[in-house]
C-alpha positions as CSV (number, residue, x, y, z in Angstrom):
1,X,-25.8,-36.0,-4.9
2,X,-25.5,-39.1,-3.2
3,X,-23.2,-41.2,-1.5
4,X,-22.1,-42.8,-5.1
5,X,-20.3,-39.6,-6.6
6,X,-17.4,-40.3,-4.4
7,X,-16.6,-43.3,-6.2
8,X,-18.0,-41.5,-9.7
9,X,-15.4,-38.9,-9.6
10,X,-12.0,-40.5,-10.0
11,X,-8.5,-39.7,-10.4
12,X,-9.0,-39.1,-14.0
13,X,-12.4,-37.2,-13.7
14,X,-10.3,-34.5,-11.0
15,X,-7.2,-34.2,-13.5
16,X,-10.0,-32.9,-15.9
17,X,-11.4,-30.6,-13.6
18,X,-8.0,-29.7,-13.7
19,X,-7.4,-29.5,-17.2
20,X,-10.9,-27.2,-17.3
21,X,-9.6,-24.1,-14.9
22,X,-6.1,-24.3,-16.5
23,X,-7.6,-23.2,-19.5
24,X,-10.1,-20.7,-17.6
25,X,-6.6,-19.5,-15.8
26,X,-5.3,-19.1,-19.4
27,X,-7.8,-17.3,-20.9
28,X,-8.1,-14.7,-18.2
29,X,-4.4,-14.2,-18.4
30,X,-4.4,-13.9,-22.3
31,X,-7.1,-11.8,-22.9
32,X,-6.1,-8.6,-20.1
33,X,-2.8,-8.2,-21.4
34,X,-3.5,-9.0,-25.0
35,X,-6.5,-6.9,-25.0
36,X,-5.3,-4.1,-23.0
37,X,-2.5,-3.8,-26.1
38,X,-4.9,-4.2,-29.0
39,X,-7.0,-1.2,-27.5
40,X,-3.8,1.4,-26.4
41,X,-2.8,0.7,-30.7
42,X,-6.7,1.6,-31.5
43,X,-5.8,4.8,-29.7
44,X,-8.5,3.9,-27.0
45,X,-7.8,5.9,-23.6
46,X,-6.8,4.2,-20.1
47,X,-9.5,5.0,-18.6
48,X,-12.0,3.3,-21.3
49,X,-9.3,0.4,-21.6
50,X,-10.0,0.0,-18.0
51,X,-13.6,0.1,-18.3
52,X,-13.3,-2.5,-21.3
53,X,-11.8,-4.9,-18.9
54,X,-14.2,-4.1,-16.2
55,X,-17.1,-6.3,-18.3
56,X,-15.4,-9.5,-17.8
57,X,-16.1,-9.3,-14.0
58,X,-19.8,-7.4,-15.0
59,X,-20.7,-10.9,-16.5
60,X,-19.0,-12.7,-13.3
61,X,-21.4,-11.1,-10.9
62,X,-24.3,-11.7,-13.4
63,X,-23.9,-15.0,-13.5
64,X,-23.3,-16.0,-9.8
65,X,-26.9,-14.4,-9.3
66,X,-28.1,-17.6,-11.6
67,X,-25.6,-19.9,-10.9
68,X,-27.0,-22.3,-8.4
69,X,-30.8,-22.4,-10.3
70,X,-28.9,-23.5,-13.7
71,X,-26.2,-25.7,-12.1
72,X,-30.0,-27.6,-10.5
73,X,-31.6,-27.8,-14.0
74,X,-28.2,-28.8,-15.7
75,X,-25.5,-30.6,-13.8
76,X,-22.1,-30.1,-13.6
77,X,-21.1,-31.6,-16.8
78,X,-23.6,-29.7,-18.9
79,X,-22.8,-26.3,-16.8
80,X,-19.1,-26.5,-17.1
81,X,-19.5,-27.6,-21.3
82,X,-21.8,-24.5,-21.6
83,X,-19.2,-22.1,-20.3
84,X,-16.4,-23.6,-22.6
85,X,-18.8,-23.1,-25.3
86,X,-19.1,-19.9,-24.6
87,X,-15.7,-18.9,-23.6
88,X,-14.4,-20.8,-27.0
89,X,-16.6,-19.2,-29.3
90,X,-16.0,-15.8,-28.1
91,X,-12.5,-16.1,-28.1
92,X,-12.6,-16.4,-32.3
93,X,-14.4,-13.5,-32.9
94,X,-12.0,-10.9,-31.0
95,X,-9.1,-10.2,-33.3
96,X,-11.5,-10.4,-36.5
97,X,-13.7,-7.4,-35.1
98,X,-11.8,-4.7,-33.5
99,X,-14.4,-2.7,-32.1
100,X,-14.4,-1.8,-28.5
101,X,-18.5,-1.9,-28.2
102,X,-18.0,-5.3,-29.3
103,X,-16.1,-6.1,-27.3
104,X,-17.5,-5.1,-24.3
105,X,-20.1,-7.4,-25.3
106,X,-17.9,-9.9,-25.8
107,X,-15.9,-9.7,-22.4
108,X,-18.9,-9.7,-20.7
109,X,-20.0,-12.7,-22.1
110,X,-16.1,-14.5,-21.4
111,X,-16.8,-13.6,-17.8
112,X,-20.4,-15.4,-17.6
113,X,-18.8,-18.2,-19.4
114,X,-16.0,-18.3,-16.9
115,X,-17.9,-17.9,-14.1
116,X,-20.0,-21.0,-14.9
117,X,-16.9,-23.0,-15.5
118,X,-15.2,-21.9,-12.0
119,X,-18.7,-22.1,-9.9
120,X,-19.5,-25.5,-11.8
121,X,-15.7,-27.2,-11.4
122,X,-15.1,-26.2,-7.9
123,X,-18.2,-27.0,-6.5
124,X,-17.8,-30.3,-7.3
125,X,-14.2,-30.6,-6.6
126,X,-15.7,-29.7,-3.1
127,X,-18.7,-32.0,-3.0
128,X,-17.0,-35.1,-3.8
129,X,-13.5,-34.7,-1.8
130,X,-13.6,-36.7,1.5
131,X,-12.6,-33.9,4.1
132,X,-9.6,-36.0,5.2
133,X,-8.2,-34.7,1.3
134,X,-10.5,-31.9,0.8
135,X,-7.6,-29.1,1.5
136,X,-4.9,-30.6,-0.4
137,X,-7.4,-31.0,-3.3
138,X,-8.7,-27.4,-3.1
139,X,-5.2,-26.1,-2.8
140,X,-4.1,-28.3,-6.5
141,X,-7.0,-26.5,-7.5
142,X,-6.3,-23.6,-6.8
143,X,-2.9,-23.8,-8.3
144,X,-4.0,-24.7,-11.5
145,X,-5.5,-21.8,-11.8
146,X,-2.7,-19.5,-10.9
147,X,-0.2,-21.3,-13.3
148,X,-3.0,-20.4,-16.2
149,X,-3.5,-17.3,-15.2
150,X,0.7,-17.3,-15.6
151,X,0.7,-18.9,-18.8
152,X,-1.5,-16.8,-20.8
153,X,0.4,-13.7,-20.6
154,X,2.9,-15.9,-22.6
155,X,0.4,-15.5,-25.7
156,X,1.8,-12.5,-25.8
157,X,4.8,-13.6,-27.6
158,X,2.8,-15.3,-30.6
159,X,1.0,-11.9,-31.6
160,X,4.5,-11.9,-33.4
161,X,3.2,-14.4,-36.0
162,X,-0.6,-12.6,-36.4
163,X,-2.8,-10.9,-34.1
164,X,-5.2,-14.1,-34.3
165,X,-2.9,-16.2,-33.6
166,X,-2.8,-16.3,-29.5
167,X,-6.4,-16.9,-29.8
168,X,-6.4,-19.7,-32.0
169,X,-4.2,-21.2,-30.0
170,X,-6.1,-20.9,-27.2
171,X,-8.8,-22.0,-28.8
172,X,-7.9,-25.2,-30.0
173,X,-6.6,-26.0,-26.0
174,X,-10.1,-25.5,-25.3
175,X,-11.7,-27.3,-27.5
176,X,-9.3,-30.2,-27.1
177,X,-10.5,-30.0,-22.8
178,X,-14.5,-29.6,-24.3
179,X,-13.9,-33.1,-26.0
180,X,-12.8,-34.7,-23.4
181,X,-15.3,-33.5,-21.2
182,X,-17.9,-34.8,-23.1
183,X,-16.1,-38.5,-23.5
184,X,-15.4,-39.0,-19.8
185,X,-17.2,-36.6,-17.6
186,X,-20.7,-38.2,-15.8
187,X,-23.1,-35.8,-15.8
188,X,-24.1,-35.4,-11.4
189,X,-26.0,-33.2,-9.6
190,X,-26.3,-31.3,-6.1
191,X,-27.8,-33.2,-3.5
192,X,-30.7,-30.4,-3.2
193,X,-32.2,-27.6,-5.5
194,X,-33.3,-24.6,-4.2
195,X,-36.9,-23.5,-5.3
196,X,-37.1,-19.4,-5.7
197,X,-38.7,-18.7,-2.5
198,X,-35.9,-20.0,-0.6
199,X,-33.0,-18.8,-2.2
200,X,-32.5,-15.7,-0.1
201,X,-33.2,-17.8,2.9
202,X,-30.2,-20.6,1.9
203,X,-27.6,-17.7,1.0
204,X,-28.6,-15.7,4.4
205,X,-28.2,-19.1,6.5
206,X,-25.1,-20.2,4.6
207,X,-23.3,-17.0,5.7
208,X,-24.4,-16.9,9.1
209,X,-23.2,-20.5,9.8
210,X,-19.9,-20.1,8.0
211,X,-19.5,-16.6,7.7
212,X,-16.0,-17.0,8.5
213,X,-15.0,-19.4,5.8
214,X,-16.9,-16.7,3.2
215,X,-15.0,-14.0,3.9
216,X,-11.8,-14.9,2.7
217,X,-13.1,-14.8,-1.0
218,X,-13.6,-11.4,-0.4
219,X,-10.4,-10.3,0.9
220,X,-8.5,-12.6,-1.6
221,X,-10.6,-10.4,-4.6
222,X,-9.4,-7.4,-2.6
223,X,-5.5,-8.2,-2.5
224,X,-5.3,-9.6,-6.2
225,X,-7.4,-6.5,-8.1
226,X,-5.6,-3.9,-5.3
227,X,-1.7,-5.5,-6.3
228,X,-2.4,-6.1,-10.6
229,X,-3.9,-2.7,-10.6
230,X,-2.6,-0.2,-8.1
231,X,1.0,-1.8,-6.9
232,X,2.7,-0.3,-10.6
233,X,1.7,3.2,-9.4
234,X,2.6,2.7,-6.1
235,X,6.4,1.6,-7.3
236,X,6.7,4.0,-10.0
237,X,5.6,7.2,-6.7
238,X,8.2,5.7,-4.7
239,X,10.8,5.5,-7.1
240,X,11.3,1.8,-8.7
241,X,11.5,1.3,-12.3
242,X,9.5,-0.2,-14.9
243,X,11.8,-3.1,-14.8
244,X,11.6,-3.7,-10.9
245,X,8.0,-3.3,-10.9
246,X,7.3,-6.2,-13.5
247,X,9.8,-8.3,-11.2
248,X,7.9,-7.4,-8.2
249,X,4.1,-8.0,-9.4
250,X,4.6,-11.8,-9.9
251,X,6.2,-12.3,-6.5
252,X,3.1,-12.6,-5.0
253,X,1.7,-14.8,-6.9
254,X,5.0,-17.2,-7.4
255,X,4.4,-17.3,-3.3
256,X,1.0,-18.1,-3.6
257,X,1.9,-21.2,-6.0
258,X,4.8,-22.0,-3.4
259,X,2.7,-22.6,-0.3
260,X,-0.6,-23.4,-1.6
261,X,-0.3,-27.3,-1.6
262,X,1.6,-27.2,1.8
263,X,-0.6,-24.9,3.4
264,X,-3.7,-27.2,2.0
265,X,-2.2,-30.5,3.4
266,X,-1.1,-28.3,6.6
267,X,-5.1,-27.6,7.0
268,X,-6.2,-31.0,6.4
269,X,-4.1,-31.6,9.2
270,X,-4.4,-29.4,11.9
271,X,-7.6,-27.6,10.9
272,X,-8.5,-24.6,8.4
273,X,-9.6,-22.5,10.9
274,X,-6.1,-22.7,12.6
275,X,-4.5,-21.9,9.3
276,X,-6.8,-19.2,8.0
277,X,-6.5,-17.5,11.3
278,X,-2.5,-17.3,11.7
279,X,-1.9,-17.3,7.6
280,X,-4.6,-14.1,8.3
281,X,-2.4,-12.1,11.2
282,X,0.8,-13.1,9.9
283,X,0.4,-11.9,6.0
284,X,-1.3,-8.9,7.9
285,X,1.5,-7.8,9.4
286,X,3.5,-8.6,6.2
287,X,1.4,-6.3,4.0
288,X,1.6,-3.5,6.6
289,X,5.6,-4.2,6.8
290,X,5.8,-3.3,2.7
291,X,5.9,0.7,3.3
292,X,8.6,0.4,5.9
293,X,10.8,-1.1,3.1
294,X,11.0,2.0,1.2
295,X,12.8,1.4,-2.4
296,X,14.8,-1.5,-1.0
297,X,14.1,-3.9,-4.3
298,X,15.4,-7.1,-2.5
299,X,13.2,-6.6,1.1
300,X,9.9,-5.9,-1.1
301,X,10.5,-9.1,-3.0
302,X,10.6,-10.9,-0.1
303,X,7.9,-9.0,1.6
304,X,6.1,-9.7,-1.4
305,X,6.6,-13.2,-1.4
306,X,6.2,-14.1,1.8
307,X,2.7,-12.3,2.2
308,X,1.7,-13.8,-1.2
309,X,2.5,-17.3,0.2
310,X,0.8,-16.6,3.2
311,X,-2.9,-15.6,2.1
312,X,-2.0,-16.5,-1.5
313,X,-4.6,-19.6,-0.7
314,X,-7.5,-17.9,1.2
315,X,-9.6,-18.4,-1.8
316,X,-9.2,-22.1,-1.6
317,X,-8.8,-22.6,1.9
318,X,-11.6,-20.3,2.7
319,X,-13.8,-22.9,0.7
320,X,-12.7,-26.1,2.2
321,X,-13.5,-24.9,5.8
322,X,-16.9,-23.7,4.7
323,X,-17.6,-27.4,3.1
324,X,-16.2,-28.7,7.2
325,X,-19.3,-26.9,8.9
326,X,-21.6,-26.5,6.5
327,X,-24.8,-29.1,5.5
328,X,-24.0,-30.2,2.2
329,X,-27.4,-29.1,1.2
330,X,-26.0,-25.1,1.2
331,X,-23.0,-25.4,-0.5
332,X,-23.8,-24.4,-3.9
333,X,-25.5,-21.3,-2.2
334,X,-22.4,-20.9,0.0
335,X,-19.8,-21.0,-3.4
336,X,-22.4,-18.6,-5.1
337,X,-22.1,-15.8,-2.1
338,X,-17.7,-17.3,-1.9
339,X,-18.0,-16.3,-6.2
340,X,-20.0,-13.2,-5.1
341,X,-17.9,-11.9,-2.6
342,X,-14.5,-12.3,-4.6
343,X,-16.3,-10.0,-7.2
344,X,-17.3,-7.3,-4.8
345,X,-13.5,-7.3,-3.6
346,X,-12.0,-7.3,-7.0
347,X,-14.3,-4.2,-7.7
348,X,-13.9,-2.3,-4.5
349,X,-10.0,-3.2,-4.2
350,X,-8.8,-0.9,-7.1
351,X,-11.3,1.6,-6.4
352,X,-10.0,2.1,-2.8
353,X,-6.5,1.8,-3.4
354,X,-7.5,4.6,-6.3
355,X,-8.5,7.2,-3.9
356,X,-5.7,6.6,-1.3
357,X,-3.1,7.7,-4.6
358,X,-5.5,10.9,-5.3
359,X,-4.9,11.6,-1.6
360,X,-1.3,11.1,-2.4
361,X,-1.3,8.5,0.6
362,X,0.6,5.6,-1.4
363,X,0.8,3.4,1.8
364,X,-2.4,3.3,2.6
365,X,-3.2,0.3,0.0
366,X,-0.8,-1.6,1.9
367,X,-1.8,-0.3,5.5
368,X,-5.9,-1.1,4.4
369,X,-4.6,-4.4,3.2
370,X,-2.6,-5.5,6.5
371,X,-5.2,-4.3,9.0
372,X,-8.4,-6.3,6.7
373,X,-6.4,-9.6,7.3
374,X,-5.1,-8.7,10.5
375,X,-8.8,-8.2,11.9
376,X,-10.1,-11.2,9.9
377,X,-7.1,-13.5,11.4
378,X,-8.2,-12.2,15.3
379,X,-12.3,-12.3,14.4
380,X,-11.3,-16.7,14.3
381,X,-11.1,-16.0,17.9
382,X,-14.6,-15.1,18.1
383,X,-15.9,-17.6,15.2
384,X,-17.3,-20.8,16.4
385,X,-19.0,-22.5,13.6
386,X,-21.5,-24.9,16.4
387,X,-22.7,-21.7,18.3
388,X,-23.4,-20.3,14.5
389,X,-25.8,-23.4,13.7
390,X,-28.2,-22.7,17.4
């Protein structure tokens, strides 16, 4: 990728990059909900429901493993139109074929889909920002996909008029974003495509150069899988209702959506590193703060806000400070092991929450949670990206 795909991608090219993880947002927050319904009137336990949904990020870590060797071979354009494909077609054939082996199949194919479509769009939202913009750009990014993860739970309300129905819907959104795509999207490139041989070598460099910027994929997977799927236990052991608890879940990501941009434009200003490292301490010691709050609904919301706001863009951020001090040559290995990570942390979150309840220590998800970003926010004392290059 040269010089010229500054000028290629435009305005309009970055609103349909935009356009493309709205709808990935969307489908994401259609089909959990939706799904997890469907299955609980099909009599299917929570446990297999659980399982079920577990394929989507199955096919996520599959395809991260490929990602960079197909993005070489096909572009951007043809990588991100490939995932629609897939994602579209899979969508139809859900509420005709209510099987859960199916779909299993069919989840797992959603999340390679997806996965191609997120590696493919952001990648090249990253590539062709100049750094000057490349925070604030990230952070719009990131945005879009947290108000489509929002919206599709709103599908929700259509099953009212058929079961197929949310998905058509969906559906024709996509298919709407496909067209364009293939009207106005160039078809570009990364700069340099790694032969086998050296793949292992480019993901091993990339995280010991920006090791720093990597690992706040992983803790961002950690917090979001942790809070969807453990914080409803935790409120219903201490005491809060269903009601509160369905009031409390979104706080953290309505925080997230509040400070993302500034926080971007705050970075772009006076350095990621900066803001990783304090937005790290500070929503630390927020998420340790939670359990001290007891059942008081008002202080968790806040609590629950603020923290949200404050590592609600690690994801993003993480990424724009490993594109500052890394050769562009090793980016598409470095968003592969950022992809990679997020997975591992979605998968491990739950799971370690999961034991804490057995153990009937309810604050230990939060305690875990405070002292991961608390020691991450402290380790940017240590980082220095120009000793990690020697």
């Amino acid at each position: 990728m040269t010089n010229h795909m500054h000028q290629k991608v435009t305005r309009t090219h970055y609103l349909i990059l935009i356009a493309v993880i709205v709808v990935a947002g969307t489908t994401q927050g259609l089909l959990l909900p939706v799904l997890a319904i469907f299955l609980d009137q099909m009599g299917v336990s929570e446990m297999m429901n659980g399982l079920n949904a577990a394929a989507l990020y199955i096919g996520s870590f599959a395809m991260t493993l490929v990602a960079e060797r197909i993005l070489g071979a096909l572009g951007f354009k043809k990588l991100i139109v490939g995932g629609l494909v897939l994602v579209l077609l899979t969508l139809l054939i859900f509420p005709w074929i209510p099987d859960i082996r199916l779909w299993f199949v069919l989840r797992l194919i959603i999340g390679i889909g997806d996965s191609a479509l997120h590696y493919a769009s952001q990648l090249w939202v990253i590539m062709s920002s100049p750094a000057q913009n490349r925070g604030r750009n990230l952070s719009i990014y990131g945005m879009s996909y947290g108000i489509g993860f929002s919206l599709g739970p709103l599908g929700i309300q259509l099953l009212s008029f058929g079961k197929a129905v949310p998905f058509i819907v969906l559906s024709i959104c996509i298919l709407i974003v496909l067209i364009v795509i293939l009207v106005k999207l160039p078809n570009e490139r990364p700069e340099k495509v790694a032969g086998t041989a050296n793949e292992k070598h480019r993901f091993r460099r990339s995280y010991r150069i920006a090791w720093y910027a990597l690992i706040p994929a992983l803790l961002y997977g950690y917090m979001e899988a942790s809070m969807n799927s453990s914080f409803p236990l935790y409120g219903l052991n201490i005491g809060f209702s269903e009601g509160q608890i369905s009031a409390l879940l979104p706080a953290i990501g309505i925080g997230g959506l509040l400070l993302q941009l500034p926080l971007g434009i705050m970075s772009d200003r006076y350095g990621r590193k900066r803001c990783l490292m304090w937005c790290g301490i500070a929503g630390g010691i927020t998420f340790a703060s939670v359990p001290l709050a007891g059942d008081h609904f008002l202080i968790n919301i806040v609590l629950m806000m603020l923290a949200g706001g404050l590592v609600g863009s690690f994801f993003s951020l993480g990424l724009a400070y490993a594109a500052d001090v890394l050769p562009r040559d090793l980016l598409p290995a470095a968003n592969v092991v950022a992809l990679f990570q997020f997975n591992i942390g979605s998968i491990v979150g739950p799971s370690l929450s999961g034991i804490f309840m057995f153990y009937h220590w309810e604050e230990g998800m939060f305690i875990m949670l405070g002292l991961s970003y608390l020691l991450f926010g402290l380790a940017g004392f240590w980082f220095s990206p120009s000793r990690q290059r020697d």
